[in-house]
C-alpha positions in Angstrom: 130.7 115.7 78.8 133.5 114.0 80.8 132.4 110.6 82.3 133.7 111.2 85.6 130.7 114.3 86.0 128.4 111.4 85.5 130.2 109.3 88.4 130.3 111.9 90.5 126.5 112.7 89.8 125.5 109.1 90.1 127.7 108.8 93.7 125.2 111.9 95.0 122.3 109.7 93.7 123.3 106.8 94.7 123.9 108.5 98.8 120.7 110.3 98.5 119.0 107.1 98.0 120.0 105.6 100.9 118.4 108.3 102.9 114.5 106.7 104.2 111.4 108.5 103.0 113.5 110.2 100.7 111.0 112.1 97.8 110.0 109.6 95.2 109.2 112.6 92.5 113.1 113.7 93.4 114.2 110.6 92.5 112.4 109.8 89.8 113.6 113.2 87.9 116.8 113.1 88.8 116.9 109.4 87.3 115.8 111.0 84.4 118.6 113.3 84.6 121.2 111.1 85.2 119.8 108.8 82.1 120.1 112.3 79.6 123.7 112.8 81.0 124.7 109.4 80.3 123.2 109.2 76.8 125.2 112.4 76.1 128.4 111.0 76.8 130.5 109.3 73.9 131.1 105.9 74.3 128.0 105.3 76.4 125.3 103.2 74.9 121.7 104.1 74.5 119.7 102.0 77.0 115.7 102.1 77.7 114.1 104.2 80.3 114.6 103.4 83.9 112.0 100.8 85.3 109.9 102.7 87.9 108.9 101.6 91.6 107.7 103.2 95.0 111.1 105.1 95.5 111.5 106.2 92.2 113.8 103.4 91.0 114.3 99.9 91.7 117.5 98.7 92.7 119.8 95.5 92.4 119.8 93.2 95.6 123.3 93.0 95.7 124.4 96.8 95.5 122.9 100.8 94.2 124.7 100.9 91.3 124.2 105.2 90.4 124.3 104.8 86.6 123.3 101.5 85.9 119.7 102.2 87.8 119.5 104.9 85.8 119.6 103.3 82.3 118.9 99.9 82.7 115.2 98.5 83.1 115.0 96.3 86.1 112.4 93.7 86.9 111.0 95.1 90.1 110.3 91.3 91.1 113.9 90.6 91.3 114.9 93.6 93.6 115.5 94.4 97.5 115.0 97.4 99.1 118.1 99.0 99.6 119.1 100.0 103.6 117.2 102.6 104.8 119.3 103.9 107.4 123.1 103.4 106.1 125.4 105.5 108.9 128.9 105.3 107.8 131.7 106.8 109.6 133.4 109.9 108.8 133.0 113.5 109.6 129.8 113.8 107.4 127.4 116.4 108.9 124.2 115.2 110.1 121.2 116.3 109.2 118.3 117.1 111.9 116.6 114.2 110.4 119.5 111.6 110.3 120.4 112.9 113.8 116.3 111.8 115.3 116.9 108.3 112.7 119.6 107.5 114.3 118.4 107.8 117.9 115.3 105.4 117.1 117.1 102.8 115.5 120.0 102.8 118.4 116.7 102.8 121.3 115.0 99.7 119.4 117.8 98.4 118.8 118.3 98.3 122.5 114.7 97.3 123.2 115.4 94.2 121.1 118.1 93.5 123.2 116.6 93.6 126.1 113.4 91.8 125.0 115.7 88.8 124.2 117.6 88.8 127.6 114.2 89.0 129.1 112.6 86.2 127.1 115.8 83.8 128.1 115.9 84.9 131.9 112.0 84.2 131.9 111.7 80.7 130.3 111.5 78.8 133.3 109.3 81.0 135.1 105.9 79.5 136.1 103.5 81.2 133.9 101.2 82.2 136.7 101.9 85.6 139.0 102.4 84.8 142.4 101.7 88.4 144.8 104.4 86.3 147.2 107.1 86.4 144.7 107.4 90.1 145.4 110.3 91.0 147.5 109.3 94.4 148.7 106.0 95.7 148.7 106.6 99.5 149.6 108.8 99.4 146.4 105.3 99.0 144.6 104.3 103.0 143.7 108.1 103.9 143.2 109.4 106.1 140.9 111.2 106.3 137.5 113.5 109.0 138.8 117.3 109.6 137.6 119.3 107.9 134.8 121.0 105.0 137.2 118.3 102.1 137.2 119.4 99.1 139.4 118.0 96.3 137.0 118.6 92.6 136.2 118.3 93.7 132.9 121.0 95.7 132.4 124.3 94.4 130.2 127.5 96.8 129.1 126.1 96.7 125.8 123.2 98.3 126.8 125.3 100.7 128.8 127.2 101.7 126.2 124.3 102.2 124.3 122.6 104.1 126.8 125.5 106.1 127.4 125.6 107.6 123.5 122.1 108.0 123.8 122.5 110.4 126.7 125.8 112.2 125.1 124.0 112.7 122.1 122.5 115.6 121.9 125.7 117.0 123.3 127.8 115.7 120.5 125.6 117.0 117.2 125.2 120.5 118.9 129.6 120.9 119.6 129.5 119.3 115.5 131.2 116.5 116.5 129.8 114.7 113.8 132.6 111.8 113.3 132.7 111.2 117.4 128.6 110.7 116.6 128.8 108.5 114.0 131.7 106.0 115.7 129.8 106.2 118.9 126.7 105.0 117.3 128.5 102.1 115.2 130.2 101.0 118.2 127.3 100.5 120.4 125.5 99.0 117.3 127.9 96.4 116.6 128.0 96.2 120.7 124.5 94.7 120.7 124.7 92.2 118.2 127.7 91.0 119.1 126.6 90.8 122.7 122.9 89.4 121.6 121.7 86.4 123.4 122.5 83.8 120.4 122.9 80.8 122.3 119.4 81.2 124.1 115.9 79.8 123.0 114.4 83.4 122.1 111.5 81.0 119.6 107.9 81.5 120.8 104.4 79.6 119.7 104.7 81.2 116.5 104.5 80.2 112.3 108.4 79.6 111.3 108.3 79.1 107.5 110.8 78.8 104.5 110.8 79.0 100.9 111.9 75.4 99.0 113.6 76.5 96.2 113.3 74.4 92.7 116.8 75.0 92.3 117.6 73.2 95.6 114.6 70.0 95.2 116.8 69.7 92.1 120.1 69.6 93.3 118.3 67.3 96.1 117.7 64.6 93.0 116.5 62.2 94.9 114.1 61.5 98.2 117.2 60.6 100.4 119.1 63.7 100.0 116.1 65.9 100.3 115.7 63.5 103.6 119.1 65.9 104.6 117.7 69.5 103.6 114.6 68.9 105.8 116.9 67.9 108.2 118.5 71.0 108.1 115.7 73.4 108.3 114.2 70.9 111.0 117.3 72.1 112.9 116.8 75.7 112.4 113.5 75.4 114.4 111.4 75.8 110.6 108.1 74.2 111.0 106.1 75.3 107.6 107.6 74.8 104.1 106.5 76.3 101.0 107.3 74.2 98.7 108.3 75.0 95.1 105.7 72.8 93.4 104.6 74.6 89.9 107.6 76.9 88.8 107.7 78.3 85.2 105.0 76.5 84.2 106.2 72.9 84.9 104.8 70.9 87.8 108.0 69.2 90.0 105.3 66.2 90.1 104.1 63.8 87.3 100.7 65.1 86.0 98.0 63.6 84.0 97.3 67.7 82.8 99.9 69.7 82.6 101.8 69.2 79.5 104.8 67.8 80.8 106.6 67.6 84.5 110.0 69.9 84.8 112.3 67.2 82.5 115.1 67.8 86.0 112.9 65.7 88.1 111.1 63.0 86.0 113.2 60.3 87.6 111.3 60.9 90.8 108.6 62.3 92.4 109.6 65.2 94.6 106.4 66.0 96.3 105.2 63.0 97.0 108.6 62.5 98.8 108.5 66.5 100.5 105.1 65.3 102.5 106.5 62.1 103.5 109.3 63.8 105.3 107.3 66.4 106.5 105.2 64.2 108.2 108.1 62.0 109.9 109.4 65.5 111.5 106.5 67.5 112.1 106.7 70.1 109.4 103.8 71.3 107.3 104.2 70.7 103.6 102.7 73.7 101.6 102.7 73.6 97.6 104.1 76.6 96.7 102.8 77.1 92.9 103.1 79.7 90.3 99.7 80.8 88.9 100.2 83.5 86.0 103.4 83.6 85.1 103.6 80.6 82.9 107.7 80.5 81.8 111.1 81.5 83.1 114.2 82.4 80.6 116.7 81.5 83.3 115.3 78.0 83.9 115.2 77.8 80.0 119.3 77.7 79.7 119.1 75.0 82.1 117.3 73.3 80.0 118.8 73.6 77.0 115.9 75.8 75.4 115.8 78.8 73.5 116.1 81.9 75.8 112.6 83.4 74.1 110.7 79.8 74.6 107.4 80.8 76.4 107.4 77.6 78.6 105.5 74.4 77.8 101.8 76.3 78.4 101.8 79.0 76.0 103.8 76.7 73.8 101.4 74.3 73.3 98.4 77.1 74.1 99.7 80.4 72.3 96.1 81.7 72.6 96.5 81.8 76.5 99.1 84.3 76.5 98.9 88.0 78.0 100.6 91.0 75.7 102.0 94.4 76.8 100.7 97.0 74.7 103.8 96.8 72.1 102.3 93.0 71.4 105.3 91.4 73.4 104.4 88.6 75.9 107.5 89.4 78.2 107.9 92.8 78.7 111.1 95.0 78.5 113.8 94.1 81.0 111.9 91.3 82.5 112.0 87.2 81.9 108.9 85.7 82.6 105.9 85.3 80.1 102.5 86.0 81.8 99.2 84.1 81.0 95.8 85.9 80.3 93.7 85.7 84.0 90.9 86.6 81.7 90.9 84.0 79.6 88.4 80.6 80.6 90.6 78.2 79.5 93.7 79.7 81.6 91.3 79.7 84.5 90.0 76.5 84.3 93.5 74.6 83.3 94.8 76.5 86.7 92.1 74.9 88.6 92.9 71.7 87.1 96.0 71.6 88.1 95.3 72.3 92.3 92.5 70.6 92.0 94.5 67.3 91.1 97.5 68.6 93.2 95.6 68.9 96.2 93.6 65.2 95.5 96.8 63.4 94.6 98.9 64.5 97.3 98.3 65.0 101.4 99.5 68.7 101.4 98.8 71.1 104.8 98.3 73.8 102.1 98.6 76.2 99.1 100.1 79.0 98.6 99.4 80.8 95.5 102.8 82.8 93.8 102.7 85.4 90.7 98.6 85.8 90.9 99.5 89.2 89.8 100.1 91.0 86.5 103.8 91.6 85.5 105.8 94.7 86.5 104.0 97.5 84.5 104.9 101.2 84.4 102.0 103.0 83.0 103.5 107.1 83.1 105.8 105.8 80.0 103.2 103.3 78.2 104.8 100.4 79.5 101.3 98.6 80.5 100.4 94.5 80.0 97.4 92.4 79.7 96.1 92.5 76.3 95.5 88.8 75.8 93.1 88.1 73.0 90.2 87.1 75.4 90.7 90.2 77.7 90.3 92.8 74.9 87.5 90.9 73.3 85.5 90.9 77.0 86.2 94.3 77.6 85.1 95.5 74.3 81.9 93.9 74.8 81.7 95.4 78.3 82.3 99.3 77.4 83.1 98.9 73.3 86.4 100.4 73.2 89.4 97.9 72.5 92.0 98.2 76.0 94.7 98.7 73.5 93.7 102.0 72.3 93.3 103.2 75.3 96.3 105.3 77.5 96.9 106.0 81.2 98.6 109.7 79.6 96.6 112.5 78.6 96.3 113.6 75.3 96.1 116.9 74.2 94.9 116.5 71.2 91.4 115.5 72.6 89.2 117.2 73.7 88.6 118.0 77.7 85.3 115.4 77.8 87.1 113.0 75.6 90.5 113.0 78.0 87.6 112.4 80.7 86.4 109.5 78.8 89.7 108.3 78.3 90.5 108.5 82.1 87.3 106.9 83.1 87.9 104.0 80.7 91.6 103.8 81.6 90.3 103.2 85.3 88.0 100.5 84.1 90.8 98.9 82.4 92.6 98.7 85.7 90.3 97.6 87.6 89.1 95.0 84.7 92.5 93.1 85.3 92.4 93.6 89.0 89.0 92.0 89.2 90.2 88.7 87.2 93.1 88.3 89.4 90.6 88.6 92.6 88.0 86.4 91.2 90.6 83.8 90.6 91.7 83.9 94.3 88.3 83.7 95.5 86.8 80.9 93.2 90.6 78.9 93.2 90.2 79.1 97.1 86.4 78.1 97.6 87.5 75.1 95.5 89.9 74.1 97.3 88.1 74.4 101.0 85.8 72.2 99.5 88.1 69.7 98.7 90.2 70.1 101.5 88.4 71.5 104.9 90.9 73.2 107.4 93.8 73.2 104.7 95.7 76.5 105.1 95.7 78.9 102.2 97.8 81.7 101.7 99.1 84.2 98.7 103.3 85.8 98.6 102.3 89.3 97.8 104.3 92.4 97.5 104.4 94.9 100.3 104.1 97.6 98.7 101.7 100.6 98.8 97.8 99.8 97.4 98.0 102.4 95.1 101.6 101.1 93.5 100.1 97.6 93.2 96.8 98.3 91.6 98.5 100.5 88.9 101.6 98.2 88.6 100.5 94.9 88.9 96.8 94.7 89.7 97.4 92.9 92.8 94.8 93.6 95.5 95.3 91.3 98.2 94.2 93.9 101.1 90.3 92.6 99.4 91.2 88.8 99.4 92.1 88.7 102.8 89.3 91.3 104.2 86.9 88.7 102.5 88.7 86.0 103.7 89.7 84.3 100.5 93.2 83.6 101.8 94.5 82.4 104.9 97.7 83.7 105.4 99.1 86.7 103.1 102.7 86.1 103.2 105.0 89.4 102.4 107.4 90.0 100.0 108.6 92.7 102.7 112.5 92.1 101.7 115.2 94.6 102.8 118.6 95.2 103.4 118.1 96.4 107.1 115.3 96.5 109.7 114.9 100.2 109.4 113.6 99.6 105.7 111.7 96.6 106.8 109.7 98.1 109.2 109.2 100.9 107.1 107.4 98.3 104.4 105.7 96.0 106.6 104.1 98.7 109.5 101.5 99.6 106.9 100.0 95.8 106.8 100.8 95.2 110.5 100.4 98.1 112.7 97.8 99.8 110.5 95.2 97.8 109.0 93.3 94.8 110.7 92.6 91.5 108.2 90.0 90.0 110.5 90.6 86.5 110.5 93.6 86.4 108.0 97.0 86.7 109.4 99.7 88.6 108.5 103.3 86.8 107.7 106.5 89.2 106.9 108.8 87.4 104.3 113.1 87.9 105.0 114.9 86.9 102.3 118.3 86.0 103.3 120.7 86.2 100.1 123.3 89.1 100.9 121.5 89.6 104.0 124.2 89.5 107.2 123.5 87.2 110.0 123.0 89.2 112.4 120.8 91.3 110.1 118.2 88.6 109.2 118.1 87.9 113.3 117.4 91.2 113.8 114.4 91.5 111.6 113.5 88.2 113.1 113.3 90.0 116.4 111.3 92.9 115.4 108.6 90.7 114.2 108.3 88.7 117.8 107.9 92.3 119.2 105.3 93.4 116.3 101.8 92.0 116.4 102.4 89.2 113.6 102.1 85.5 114.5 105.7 84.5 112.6 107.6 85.2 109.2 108.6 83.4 106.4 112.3 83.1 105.2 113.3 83.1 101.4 115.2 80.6 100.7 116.6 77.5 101.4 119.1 78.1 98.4 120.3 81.2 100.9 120.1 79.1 104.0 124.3 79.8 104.8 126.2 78.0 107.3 126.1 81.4 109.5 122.4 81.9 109.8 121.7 78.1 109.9 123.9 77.8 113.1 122.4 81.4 114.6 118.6 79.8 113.6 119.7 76.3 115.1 120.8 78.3 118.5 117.7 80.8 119.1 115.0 78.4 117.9 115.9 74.7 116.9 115.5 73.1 120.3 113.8 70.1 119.7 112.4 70.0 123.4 110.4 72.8 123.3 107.2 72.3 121.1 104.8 74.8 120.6 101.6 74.8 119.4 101.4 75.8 115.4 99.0 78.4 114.7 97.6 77.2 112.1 96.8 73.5 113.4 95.8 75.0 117.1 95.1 78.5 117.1 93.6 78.9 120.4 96.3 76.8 122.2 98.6 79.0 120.3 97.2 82.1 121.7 97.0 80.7 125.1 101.0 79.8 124.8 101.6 83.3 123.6 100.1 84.4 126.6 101.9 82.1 128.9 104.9 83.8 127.8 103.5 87.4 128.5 102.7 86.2 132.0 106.6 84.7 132.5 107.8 88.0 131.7 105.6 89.6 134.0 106.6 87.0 136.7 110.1 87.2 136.3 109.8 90.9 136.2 107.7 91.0 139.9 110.0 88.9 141.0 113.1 90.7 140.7 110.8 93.6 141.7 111.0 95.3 138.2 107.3 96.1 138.0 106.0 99.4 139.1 102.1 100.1 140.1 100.1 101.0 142.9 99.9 98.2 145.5 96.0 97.3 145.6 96.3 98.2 141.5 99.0 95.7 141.7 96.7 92.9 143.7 94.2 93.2 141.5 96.1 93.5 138.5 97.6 90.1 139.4 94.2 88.4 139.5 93.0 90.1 136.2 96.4 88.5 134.8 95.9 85.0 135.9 92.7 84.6 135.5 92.8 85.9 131.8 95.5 82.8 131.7 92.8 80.2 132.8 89.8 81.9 130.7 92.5 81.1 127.6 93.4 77.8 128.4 89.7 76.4 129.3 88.9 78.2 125.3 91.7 76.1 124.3 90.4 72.8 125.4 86.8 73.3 125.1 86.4 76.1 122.6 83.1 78.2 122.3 81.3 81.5 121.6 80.8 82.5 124.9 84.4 81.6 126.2 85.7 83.1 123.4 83.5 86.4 124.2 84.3 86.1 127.5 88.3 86.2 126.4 88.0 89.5 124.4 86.5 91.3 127.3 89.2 90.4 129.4 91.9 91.5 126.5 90.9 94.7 126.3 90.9 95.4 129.9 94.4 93.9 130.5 95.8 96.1 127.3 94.1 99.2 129.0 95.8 98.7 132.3 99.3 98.3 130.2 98.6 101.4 128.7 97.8 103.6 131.9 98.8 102.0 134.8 101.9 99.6 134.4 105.7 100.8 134.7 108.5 99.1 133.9 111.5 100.2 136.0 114.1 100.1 132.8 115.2 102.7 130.2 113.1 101.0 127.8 110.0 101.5 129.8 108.1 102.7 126.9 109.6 99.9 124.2 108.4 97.0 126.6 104.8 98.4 127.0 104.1 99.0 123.8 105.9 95.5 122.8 103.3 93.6 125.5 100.4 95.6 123.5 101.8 94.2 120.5 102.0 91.0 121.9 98.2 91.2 123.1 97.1 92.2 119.7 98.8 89.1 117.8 96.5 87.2 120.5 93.6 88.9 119.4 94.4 88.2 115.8 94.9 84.6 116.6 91.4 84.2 118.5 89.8 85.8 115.2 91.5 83.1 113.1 90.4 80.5 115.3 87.2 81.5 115.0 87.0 81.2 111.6 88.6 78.0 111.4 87.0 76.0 114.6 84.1 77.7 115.6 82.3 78.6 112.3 
């Protein structure tokens, strides 16, 4: 078969992919197709199956590369998610689902906007409502009639926008499918390049970034880590995680781990990370790898042999986890897992964060790889057969794990597949349970030793049911009990469609109770103006901040954007993890600007005596959160809760906002509202216990 049918194929794939929610069965076969063409071709070399993942296949972070995803077996650990809404012009038909895409993203898009002009034009509003500032009261029960809205907050980028918006529908009916796509590119690139980047657009809120080993190390010593803290202190970042166990090796000298990472024994890299936290107001959080015990790529910097299993399982081979074939790192991955069920694991693990968090003045933890590896049970390829996990499940059922198969064999008989199904379950859930009990025992330790220190856990954000069966990761139960502080998300993409597609599960769906919610960004390959962007969509989501990975990506470009919207050094804001309440209460003084400005410049639509009492109901919501700020109690704190849920009602029901993203603002002050109420819940657990 002619290569170039294979390109051709793997160009279709590689398009079809790019389209969102596109059907993960689909993709999967025609992987599996695309694999069988290529192994047919002469001159094309046999690979191993295609790794697996929630759309079918995983894909590189740089590009979709058709035939290489289909025959190469890719670390799902090491992968972004690819765009989910790439428009490209051309004359391309589009589809009736592209065309109602495509119409969202360009109306968010232009709700961002316009949030961020708002937030700059309302920054030195005084955060309580004044009835007097509004210029004419008859105005008050007007209308959203016609298209042409005389508005402060209008800008010819939102025109333009505006404008395609209303041609639109016009355009796809005539076919005038290339017009369509320019139009929308053009009013696109319109907004970013028209967004308010020289403005503060920063809000009470947690701004956090990923420490890479690879940069502490090229740091080498305390002063020129001095100048990457420096950095990120100008690019408004007030919480590090910072790399502190990696592959095994502790960045620090320790008097139990076998040895410190041999690139920094000439110093002591933590000890000088909290120091300069400290002298510019930035948390330190150790960052530390719990599982996954080794690193092939850090081996060659090292000098070591690539299949060296990192100093643990090196000196303790009986720790290590197995996939089912008896290898310790599975197939297309590079990182050697340790056994969660075995007691000496555990206990060396708490060990180490036990002495971490005794030797060293740290603001937190945050646990990494407190997961299985990557596992794709619908081909075999399943892990966790360490010696003392197959000897404890034997003795809990009888039956050795590694008999066992998530496939059904026809060979058996129809009560012995059952069997095999119900044990298979228990097998999952075995391995899920030890990762879980970990968390919750690692984390009671450590509030013990450590009262009010901030724990959190980097999880992937994908679906529950992908996690359990792939990596026996079940965070949504750590922070429902309240193991964790923080669960920090994995939630990388390309673009913000395919971010908000993986993180509105966790933060528009679910509720955590006292734990928040922090999206992760990483930034390699990621365009400036695309990382802002997702920035922006989490102030208008209900999450209290995000988490950047990492300061080995921080470019020139996004450090200077960062330093512009965020890195004023004259506005301080409350941390929400330090004050929670005074957090919420800041967060709310920025609703009530907003609303100021807005009934100032006689932007607000509702009733007249709604209005008047509205106002009151407004401000004295303000006072009821600053008086729980200063002297914080049940009662006050009830007394707040009531008063939320009557202000969101009245946003819901009764408040206009005379601009064309009427709907957008509501529904981003709601948003805003519930982040308060997720803060207060926090607080509670942490001050009023």
């Amino acid at each position: 078969m002619p290569s170039t049918v294979i390109d051709v194929v793997a160009s279709v794939f590689t398009r079809l992919l790019r389209l969102p929610m596109f059907h993960p069965q689909f993709v999967t076969a025609f992987a599996i197709l695309l694999g069988g063409l290529a192994l047919a071709t002469p001159g094309r070399a046999q690979s191993p199956p295609v790794a697996e993942s929630a759309t079918g296949l995983e894909h590189s972070s740089n590009e979709l590369a058709g035939v290489q995803l289909a025959v190469d077996v890719i670390d799902p650990a090491h992968t972004v998610e690819p765009p989910g809404l790439d428009v490209r012009s051309g004359n391309e038909a589009i589809s009736p689902f592209l065309d109602l895409a495509m119409q969202e993203e360009l109306s968010k898009l232009m709700g961002r906007f316009e949030g961020a002009l708002l937030h700059s034009y309302a920054s030195t509003q005084p955060a309580e409502l004044a009835l007097a500032s509004i210029r004419a009261p008859g105005s008050l029960s007007a209308s959203l009639s016609g298209a042409g809205l005389e508005t402060p907050l209008t800008h010819p980028a939102l025109e333009m926008a505006q404008q395609t918006l209303n041609d639109w529908d016009d355009l796809i009916a005539q076919r005038n499918y290339g017009a369509a796509r320019q139009r929308w590119i053009e009013a696109r690139q319109a907004l970013w390049n028209a967004f308010p980047v020289n403005q503060s657009l920063a809000q009470a809120e947690v701004r956090a970034m990923w420490l890479d080993r690879g940069t502490i190390v090229r740091a080498g010593s305390e002063e020129n880590l001095a100048a990457v803290f420096d950095r990120l202190a100008a690019a408004g970042i007030n919480t590090i995680f910072f790399e502190a166990i990696n592959a095994g090796y502790p960045i620090y000298p320790s008097r139990i781990a076998p040895q410190q990472n041999p690139l920094t024994r000439h110093w002591d890299p933590l000890a000088s990370a909290v120091r300069l936290g400290k002298e510019r107001g930035i948390e330190v959080h150790a960052w530390v790898w719990l599982f996954a015990a080794g690193n092939r790529r850090h081996n060659s910097l090292l000098n070591l042999p690539t299949h060296y299993p990192g100093p643990l399982i090196n000196a303790n081979p009986g720790w290590a986890a197995y996939d089912r074939q008896g290898r310790i790192v599975p197939v297309g991955q590079d990182k050697p897992f340790l056994d969660p069920a075995n007691p000496e694991v555990r206990s060396y693990l708490m060990r180490m964060l036990q002495e971490l968090v005794t030797n060293y003045d740290v603001d937190g933890v945050q646990f990494d790889y407190v997961r299985y590896p990557f596992q794709d049970p619908g081909v075999d390829r399943t892990y966790g057969y360490g010696t003392a996990a197959r000897l404890r499940f034997r003795d809990l059922t009888g039956v050795d794990p590694a008999v066992l198969s998530p496939r059904d064999n026809n060979s058996l008989t129809p009560y012995e597949q059952r069997r095999q199904r119900q044990l298979w379950h228990r097998w999952t859930e075995f391995r899920m349970e030890q990762v879980s009990s970990f968390v919750a025992e690692a984390s009671q330790m450590l509030r013990q030793k450590r009262p009010g220190m901030t724990i959190s856990a980097a999880v992937f954000a994908k679906s529950t049911h992908e996690r359990i069966h792939k990596i026996q990761q079940d965070w949504e139960t750590w922070a429902q009990r309240g193991d964790v502080d923080w669960i920090v998300l994995m939630s990388y993409a390309m673009d913000t469609n395919r971010f908000e597609q993986l993180i509105h599960p966790w933060v528009l769906e679910s509720n955590y109770g006292s734990t928040l919610i922090i999206p992760g960004i990483r930034l390699l390959n990621l365009p400036e103006m695309a990382a802002l962007d997702q920035i922006q969509t989490l102030r208008d989501l209900p999450v209290s901040g995000y988490a950047l990975f990492a300061a080995d990506n921080l470019q020139q470009g996004i450090q200077t954007l960062l330093s512009n919207t965020q890195g004023d050094a004259d506005i301080v804001y409350s941390l929400p993890q330090q004050q929670p309440f005074n957090t919420a209460a800041e967060r709310y003084q920025a609703l009530q600007r907003e609303w100021g400005w807005l009934l100032s410049h006689d932007q607000l639509l509702m009733p007249e005596q709604q209005l008047v009492q509205w106002v009151e109901d407004v401000n004295k919501l303000g006072d009821q959160l600053a008086e729980l700020a200063e002297n914080p109690s049940h009662r006050q704190l009830q007394e707040v809760r009531s008063q939320l849920d009557q202000l969101d009602q009245s946003i819901s029901s009764d408040l206009t906002v005379k601009s064309q993203q009427n709907n957008y603002r509501l529904q981003t002050w709601q948003h805003r509202l519930v982040t308060i109420k997720h803060l207060l819940a926090y607080g509670e657990a942490r001050e009023l216990p």
